[in-house]
SEVO-997294 format. One record per residue: residue in one letter; y, x, z of N, C-alpha, C in turn. Coordinates in pm, whole numbers, plus 50000, padded with zeros to 5 digits. Layout:
<recs>
AYXZYXZYXZ
...
</recs>
This chain:
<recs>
X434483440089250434343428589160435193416989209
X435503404789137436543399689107435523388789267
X434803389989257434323376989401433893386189476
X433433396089491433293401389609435113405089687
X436113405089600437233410189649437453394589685
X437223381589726437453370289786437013367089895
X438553368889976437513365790127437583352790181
X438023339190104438093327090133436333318690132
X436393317990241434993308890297435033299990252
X433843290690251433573275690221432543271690287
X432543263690342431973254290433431203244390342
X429363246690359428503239890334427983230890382
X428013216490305428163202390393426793195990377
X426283198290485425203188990480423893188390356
X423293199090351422603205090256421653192490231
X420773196490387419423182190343420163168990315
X421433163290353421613150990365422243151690163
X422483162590087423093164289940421633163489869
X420513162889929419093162989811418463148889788
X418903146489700418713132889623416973129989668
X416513119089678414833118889708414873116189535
X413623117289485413083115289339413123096289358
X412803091389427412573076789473413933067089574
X413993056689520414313047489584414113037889566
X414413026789713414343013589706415573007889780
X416022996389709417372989589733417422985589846
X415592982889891415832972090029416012982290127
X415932997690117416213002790242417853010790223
X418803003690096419963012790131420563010290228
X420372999490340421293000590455420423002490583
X419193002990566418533006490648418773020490745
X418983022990860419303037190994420573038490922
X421533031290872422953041090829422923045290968
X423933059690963424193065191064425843067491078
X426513054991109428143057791153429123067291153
X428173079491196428943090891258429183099591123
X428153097790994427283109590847427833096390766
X428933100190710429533095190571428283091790461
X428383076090393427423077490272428423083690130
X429373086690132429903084490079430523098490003
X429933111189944430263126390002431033131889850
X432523132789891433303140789779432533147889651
X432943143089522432463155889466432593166889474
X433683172389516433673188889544432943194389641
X432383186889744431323187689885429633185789782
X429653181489724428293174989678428073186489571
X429223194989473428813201089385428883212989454
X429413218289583429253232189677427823230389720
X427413219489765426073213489834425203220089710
X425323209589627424423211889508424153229389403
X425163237689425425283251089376424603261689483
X424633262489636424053262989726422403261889727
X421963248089714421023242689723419533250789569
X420833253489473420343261389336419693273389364
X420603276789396420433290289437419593296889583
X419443287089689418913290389805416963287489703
X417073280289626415993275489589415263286589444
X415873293889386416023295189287415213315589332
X416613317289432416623332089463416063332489608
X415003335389575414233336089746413163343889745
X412433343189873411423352189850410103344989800
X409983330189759409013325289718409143319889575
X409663318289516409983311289391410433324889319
X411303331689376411573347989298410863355689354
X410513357489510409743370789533407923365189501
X407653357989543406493356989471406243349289375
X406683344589283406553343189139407303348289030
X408483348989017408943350588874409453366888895
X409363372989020409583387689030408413389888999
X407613388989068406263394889002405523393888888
X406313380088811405563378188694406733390488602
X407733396088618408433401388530408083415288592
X407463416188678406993428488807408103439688804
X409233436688855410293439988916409483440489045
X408723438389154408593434789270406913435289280
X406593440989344404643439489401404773437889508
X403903425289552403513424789730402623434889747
X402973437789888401823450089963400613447990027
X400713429490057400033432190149399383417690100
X399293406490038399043395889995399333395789848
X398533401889752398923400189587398273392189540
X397893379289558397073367489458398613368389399
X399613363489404400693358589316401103366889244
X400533381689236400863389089150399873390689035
X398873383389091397443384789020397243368388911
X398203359988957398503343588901397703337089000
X397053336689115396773327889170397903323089266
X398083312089270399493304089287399363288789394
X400143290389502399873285289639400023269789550
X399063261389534399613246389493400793240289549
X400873243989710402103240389784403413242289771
X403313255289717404703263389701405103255589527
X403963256389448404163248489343405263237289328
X404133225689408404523213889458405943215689450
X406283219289592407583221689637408653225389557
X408303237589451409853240089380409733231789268
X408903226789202408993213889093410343206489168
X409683200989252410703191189337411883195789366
X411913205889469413283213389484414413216889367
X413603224489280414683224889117415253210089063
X414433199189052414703188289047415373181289098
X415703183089247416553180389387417833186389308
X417803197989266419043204289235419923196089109
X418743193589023419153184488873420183167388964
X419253164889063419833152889090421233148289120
X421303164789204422833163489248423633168089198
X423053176689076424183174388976424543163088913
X423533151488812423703140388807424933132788865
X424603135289006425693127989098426993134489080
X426653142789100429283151089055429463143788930
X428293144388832428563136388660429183120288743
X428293119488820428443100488799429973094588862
X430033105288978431103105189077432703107888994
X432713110088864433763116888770434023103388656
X433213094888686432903083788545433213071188630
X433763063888566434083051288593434843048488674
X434703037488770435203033088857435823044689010
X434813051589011434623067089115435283074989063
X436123074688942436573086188875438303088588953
X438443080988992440043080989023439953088189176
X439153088289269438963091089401438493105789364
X437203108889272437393122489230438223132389193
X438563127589134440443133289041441123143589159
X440843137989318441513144889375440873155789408
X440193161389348439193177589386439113183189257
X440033175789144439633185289029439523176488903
X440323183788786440043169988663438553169088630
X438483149088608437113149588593436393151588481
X436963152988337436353161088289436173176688314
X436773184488405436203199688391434993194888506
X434883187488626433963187088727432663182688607
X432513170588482431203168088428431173181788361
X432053187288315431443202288239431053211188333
X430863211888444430953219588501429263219988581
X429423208488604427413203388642427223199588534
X427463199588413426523199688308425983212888279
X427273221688268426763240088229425153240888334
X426003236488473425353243988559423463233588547
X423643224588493422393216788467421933222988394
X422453228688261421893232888146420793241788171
X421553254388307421243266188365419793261688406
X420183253788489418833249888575417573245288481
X417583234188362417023231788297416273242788255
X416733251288199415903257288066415453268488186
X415513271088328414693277788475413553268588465
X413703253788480412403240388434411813245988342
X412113243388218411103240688126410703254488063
X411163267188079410843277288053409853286288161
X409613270488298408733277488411407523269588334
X407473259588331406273248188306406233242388161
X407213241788090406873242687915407713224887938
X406703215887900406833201287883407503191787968
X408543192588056408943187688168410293174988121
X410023165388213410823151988222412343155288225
X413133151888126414563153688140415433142388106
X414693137988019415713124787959415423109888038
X414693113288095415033099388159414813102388348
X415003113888417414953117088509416483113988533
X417613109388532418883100988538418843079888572
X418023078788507417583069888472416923060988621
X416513066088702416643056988822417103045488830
X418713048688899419593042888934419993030388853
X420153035688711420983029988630419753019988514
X418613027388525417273018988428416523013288518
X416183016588647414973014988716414013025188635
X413823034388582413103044288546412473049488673
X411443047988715410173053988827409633060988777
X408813062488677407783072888593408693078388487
X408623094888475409803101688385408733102888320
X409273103688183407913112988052408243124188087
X407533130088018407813146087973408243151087896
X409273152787799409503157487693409433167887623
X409083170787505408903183987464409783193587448
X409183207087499410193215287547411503215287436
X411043216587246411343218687191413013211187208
X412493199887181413763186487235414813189987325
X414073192287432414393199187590415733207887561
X415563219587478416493229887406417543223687308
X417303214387191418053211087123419103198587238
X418713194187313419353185787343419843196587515
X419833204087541421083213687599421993218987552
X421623229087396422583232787364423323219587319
X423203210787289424203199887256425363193487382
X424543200887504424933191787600426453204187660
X425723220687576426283226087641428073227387526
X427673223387406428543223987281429683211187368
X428963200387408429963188687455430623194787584
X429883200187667430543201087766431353210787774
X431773223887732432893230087702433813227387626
X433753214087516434603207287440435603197487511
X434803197387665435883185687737436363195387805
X436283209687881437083215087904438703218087895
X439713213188010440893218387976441333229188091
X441773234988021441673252288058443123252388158
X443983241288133445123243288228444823231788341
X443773228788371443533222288507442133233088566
X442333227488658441283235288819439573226188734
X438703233288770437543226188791437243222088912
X437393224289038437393220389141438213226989255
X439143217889323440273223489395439533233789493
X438303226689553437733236589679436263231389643
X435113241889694434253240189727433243245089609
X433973255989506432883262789367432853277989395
X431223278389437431153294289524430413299989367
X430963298189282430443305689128431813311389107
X432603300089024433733305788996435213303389011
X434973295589179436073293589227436793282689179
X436703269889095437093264789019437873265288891
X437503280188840438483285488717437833278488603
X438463270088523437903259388458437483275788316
X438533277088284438313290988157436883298388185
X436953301588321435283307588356434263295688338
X434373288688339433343280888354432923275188174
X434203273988114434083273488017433143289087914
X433783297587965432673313387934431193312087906
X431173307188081429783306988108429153302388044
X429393282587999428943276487939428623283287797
X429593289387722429393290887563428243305087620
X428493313987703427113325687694425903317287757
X425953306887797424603303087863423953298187682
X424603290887592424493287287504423983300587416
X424533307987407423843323587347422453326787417
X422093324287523421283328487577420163316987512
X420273303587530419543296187456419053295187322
X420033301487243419893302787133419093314187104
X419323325687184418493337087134417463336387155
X416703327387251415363322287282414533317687143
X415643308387092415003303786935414903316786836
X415213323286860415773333386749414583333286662
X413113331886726411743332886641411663323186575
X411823310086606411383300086576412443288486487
X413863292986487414763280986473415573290686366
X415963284486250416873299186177418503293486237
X418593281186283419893278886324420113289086409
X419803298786523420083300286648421553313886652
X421343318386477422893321786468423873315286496
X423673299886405425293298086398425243289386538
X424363290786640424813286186761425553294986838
X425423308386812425613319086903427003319786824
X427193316886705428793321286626429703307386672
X429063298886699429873283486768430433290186873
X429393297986947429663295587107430643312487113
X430513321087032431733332887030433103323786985
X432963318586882434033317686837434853306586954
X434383295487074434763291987151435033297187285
X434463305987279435223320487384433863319687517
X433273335487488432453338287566433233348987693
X431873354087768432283363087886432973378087810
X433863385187915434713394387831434763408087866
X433883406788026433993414788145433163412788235
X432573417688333432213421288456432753410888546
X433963407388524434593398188598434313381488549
X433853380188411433113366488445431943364288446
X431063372788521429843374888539429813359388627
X428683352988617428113338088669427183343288734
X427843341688920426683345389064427533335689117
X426603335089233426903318989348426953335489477
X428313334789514428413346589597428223336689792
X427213345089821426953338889965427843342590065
X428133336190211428653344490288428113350690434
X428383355390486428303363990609428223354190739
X429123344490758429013334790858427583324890877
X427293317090965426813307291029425203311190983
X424713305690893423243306190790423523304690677
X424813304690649425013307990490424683318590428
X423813322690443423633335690426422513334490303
X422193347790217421323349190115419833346690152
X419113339890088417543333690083416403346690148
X417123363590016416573373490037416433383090170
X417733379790224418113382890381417313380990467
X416923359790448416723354890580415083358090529
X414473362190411412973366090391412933376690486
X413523384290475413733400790597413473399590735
X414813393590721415503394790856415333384991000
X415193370290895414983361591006413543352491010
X412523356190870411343353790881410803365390887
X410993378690910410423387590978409193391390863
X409453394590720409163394790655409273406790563
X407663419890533408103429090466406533430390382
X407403426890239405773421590168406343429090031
X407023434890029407543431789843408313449789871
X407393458589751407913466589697408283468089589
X409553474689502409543472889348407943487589283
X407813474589150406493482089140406603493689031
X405533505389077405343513989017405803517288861
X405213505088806405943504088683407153503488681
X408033496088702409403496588678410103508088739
X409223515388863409873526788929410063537588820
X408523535688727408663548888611409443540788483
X409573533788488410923527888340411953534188402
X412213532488527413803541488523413843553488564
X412413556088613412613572788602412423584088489
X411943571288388411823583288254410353589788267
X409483582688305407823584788285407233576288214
X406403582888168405553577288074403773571288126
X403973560188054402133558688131401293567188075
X400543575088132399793580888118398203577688103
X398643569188230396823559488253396653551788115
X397363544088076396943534887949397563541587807
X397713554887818398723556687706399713554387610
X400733546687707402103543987661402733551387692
X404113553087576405163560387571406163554287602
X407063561987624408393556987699409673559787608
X410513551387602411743550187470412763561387522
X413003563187665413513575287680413293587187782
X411913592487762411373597187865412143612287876
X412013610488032412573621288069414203617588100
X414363604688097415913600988120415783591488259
X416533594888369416443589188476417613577788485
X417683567688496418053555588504419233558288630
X420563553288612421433560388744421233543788861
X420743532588784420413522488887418943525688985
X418653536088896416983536589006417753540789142
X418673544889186418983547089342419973533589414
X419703527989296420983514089355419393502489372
X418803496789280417253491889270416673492289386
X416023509289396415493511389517416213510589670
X417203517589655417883522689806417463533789856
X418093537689947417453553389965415993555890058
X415513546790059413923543390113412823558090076
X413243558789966412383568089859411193564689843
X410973553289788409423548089796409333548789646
X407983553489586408063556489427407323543089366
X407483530889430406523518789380405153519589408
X405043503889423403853501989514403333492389308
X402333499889276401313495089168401173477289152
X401823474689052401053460889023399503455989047
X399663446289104398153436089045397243441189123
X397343449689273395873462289318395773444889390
X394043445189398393403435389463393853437489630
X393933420989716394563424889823393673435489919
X392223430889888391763438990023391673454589979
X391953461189845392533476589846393713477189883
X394993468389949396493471889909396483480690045
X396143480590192396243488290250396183503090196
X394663507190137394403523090087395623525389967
X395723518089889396973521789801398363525689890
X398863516089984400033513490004400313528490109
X399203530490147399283545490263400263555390183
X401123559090260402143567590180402923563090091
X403113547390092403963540190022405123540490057
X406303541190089407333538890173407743526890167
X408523516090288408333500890282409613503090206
X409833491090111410833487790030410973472890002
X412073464590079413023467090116412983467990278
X413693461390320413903460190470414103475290594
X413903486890575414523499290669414073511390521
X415403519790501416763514890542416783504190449
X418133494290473418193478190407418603487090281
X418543476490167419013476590033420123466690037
X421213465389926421993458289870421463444989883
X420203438089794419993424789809419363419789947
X419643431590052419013422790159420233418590273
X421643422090139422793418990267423453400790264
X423163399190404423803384190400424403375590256
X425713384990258426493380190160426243386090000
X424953386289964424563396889848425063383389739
X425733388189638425733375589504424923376789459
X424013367689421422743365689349423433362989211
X422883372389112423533367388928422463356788862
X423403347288840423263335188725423203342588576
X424303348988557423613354388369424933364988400
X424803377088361425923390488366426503393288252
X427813397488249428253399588089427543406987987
X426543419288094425703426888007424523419887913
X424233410588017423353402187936423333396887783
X425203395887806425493386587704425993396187532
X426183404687632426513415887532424873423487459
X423913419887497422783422787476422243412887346
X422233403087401422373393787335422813391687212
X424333398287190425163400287053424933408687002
X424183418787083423743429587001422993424586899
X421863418086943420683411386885421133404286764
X422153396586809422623388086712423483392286585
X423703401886591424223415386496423763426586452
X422253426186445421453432286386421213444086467
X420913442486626420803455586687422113466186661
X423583458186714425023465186702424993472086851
X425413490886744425373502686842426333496986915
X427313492386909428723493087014428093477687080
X427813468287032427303459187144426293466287214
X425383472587259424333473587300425313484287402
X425983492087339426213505487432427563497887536
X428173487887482429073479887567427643477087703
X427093472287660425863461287775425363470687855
X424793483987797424583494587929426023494488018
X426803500287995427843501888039428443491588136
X428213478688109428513469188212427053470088301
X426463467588210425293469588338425283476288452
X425393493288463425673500888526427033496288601
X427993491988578429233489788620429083479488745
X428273466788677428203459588759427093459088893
X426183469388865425163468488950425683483189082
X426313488789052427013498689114427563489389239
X428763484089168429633472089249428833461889328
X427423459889300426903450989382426623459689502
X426663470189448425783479989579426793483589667
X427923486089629429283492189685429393507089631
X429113507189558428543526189522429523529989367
X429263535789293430113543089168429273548189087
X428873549288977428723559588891429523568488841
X429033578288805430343592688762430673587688623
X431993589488546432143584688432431243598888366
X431223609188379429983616188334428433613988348
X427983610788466426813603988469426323590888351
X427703582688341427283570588269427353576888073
X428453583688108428363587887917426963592987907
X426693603287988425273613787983424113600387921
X423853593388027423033583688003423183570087904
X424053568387850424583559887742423803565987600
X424643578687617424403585987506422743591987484
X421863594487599420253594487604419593585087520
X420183570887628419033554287554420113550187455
X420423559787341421183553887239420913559487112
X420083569687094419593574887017419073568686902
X418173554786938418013547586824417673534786890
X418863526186836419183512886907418383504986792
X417403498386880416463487486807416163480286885
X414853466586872414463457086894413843460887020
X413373472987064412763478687199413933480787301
X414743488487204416253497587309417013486287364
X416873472387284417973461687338417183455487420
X415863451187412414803444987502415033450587630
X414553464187610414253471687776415713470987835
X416583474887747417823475987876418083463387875
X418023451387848418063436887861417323436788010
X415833442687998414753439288093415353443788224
X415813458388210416833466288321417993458288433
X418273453388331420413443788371419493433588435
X418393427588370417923412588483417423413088600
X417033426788630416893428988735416923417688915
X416253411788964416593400489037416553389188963
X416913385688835416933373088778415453374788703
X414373372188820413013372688694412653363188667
X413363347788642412953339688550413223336188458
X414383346888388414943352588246414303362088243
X414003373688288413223383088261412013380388201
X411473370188255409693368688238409983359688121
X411043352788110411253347387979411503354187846
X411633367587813412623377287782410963383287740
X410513387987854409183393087807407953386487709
X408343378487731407413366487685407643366487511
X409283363987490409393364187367409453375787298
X409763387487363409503398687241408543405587279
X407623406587375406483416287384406893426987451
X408733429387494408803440987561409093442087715
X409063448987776409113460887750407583462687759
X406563475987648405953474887668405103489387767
X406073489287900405593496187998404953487588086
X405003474488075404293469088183403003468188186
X402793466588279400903467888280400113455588235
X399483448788177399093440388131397453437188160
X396823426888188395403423788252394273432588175
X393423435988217392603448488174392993462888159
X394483464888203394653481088195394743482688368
X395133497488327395173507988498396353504088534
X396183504388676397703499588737398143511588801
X396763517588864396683533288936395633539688957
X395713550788989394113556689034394393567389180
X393553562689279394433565989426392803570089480
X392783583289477391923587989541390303587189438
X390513592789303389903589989223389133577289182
X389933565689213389203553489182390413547289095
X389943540789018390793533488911390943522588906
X392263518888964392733502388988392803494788909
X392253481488854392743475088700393253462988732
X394043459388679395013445888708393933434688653
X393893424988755392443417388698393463404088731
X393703397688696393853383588700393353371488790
X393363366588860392383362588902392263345188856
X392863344788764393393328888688393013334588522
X392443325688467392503328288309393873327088229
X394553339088155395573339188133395493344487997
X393913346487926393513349387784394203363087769
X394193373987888394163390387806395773393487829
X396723382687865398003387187830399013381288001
X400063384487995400793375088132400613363288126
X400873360588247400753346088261402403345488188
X401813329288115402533322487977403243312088035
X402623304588137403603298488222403013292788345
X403403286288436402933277188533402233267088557
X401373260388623400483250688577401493239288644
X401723225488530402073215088606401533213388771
X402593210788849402323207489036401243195489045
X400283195589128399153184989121400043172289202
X400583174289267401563163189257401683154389174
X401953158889084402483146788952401183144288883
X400333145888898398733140788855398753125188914
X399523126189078399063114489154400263107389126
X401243111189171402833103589137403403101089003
X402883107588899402973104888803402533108588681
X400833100088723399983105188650400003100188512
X400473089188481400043086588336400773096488205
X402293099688236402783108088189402183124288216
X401803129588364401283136788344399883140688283
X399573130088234398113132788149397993134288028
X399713123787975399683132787834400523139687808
X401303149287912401703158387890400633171487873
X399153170387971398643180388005397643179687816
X397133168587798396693167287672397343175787570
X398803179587574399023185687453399283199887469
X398473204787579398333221687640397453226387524
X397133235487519395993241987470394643242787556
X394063236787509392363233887535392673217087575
X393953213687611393973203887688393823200887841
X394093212487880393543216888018395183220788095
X395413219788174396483223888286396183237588272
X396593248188239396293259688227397933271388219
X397473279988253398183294888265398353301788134
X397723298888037397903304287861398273297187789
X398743286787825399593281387710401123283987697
X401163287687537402613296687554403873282187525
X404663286387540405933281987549406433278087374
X407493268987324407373271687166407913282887155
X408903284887209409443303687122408623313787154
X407953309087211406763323387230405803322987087
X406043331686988404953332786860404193342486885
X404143350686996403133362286939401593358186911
X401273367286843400103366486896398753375486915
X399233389886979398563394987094399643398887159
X399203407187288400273406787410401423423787389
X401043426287244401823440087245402483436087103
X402713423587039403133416486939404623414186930
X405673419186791407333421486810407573411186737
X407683395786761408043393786621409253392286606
X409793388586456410953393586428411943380886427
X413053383486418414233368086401413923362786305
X414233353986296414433343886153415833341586117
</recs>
């Protein structure tokens, strides 16, 4: 692949000193300066800082391995499953509210550092309109990770600090939230010019190729749009705006923040392994039998192509041979389950547990999935999106598929391309990205192999495991995250009427999202 074949390093500057605090006060900006630590930090240093900081936060073993992997259950802990069950550390909460937000800030800052007076000193790392398109895309990204974790979250006036004295952010509704990205994302590929750099040094996405970045932006915009697809009848001609302004084309403008091998730059998933000594997370049973072509048996579901083995189930797993460790088993059974489990990941290692693994932002398959959708379930889009899929997940691994292996299996899950066939292999390609996944699930009901609260997860020694919840989540996945109790105290008045317009009115785990219409948890609904 086009970044793994790059062996030019970049040097990450000062991570904690690039995270904006949510707060300030004027009387302490000169307060401990420190002589030696510049106040003063390049945009191209601040937007490497800030892409870094996304992603160390984003792809880890706590924010992805125990929440949004398990909520899309790509991933079961073995040995500690409340977070697979929705009970959810308030701390860890706390923390990535803030942290994702940390990330929003410093994007803010490359925007501010490109405008005005600062704009001429920028100029020298990159024209400043591709640097504001460029943390805008990548804001957009982050945003709709916000408000598609927690529903109602502060955006429009979380800028507003500096420049309003804004201390207390509202919350805005998600709905808003969406219309006013894709707008942000329509402007910001409009200032794109394709014959300047986006940033001379320091863009571990896409190197500063302003054209890629421009891609990204118009498929991140497809991706937004297809979210509406239930609810908004515009969300075509957003997706026909954003083709006709030139989307991803290839494998090669796939959007990952590629890590490296040197110092502690290294991947989030690694240092969960390797340097916190950490082996908690098997991929689960369920998803082991989606790509092996089994069918549930325990709850009596069928499988869209049973009997067809998935050629990523040996790239996924690794050669561990562990057949998945069961969703949702209560912790004090996970020992008797896990006996004869084989550990997965960490001996032998897998692909995402190598230093320099690229973590994917959104894959061309994705996007090609996507158009399928947007073209009425189109055979040649859909059978394009396997095909990269496989292509690209091979290449993450270092490995190949046979061009016979991939026709064989193309031609299996193609039999009858519908609203399931584009879902599940959608569900497949996100693989690692489960806070599109769990988003993905949410809106169409699929795939519906997953195990869902009140069914069997397993039965191990004639006893029958049932995925019990241990949070009220009304019968179906958890729908989203409960606002961080944090902001009860720091910013409670907004958070009180944000929580007022939940369902029951309560901070709760069942209140759905707006593009979420179903309404039970095995519910397809259709586009508009």
């Amino acid at each position: 692949m086009r970044k793994n074949s790059m062996k030019k390093l970049f040097n990450y500057i000062m991570m904690g000193a690039l995270c904006l605090s949510t707060v300030a006060c004027e009387d302490l900006d000169t307060l401990n300066e420190d002589p030696n630590n510049p106040q003063a930090v390049p945009s191209n240093m601040l937007m490497s800082g800030a892409e870094k900081w996304i992603a160390d936060n984003v792809y880890d073993n706590w924010f992805s391995g125990r929440q949004c992997l398990v909520y899309a259950q790509y991933w079961s802990q073995r040995n500690y499953t409340e977070e697979d069950r929705y009970q959810i550390r308030e701390s860890t909460n706390n923390g990535y509210f803030n942290y994702l937000y940390q990330g929003v800030a410093n994007l803010n800052k490359v925007i501010e550092l490109n405008q005005g007076e600062k704009a001429a000193a920028s100029s020298a790392y990159g024209s400043n309109d591709n640097q504001i398109a460029a943390a805008m895309i990548l804001r957009a990204w982050l945003m709709q990770i916000i408000t598609d974790t927690w529903g109602n979250v502060p955006y429009s006036e979380v800028s507003k600090l500096e420049s309003d004295g804004v201390l207390y952010c509202k919350y805005d509704d998600q709905k808003e939230i969406y219309t006013t990205l894709i707008n942000e994302l329509t402007e910001a590929v409009g200032m794109i010019d394709e014959s300047e750099v986006a940033f001379t040094s320091g863009d571990q996405i896409f190197y500063g190729d302003a054209s890629q970045w421009k891609k990204f932006g118009n498929s991140l915009k497809c991706r937004l749009a297809i979210h509406l697809s239930k609810v908004d009848s515009n969300w075509k001609k957003y997706i026909a705006e954003a083709v006709a302004s030139g989307v991803m084309e290839s494998n090669d403008d796939a959007a990952v923040f590629q890590y490296a091998t040197s110092g502690s730059d290294y991947c989030k998933f690694y240092e969960g392994w390797y340097v916190d000594g950490r082996n908690d997370f098997t991929v689960t049973r369920q998803f082991f039998d989606l790509l092996s072509g089994i069918k549930d048996d325990l709850n009596g579901k069928s499988h869209p192509w049973e009997g067809t083995e998935d050629p990523r189930l040996r790239i996924y797993i690794g050669s561990n041979g562990t057949t998945g460790f069961p969703y949702g088993v209560p912790s004090a059974m996970s020992a008797g389950v896990r006996a004869g489990t084989p550990n997965w990941y960490y001996y032998p290692p897998c692909f995402v547990e190598n230093k320099d693994f690229a973590v994917p932002l959104m894959t061309y398959a994705e996007l090609k999935f996507i158009l399928s959708e947007y073209n009425g379930f189109s055979e040649s889009d859909y059978k394009e999106g396997v095909e990269a899929s496989l292509d690209f997940w091979a290449a993450q691994d270092g490995s190949s598929i046979s061009a016979e292996e991939k026709a064989a299996y193309i031609e299996a899950v193609s039999q009858n391309v519908n609203a399931e066939a584009v879902a599940v292999q959608k569900y497949i390609d996100l693989f690692l990205n489960g806070t599109e996944a769990w988003t993905e699930i949410r809106r169409t009901g699929y795939p519906e192999q997953l195990v869902r609260p009140g069914e069997v997860t397993t039965i191990k020694d004639g006893t029958a495991y049932i995925f019990e919840p241990l949070s009220e989540v009304k019968g179906d996945i958890i729908a989203r995250v409960k606002y961080p109790t944090n902001e009860s105290t720091l910013n409670g008045a907004n958070w009180t009427e944000a929580v007022s317009k939940l369902q029951d009115g309560t901070n709760n785990y069942y209140t759905k999202m707006f593009w979420d219409i179903r309404t039970s948890k095995y519910d397809h609904p259709v586009n508009r």
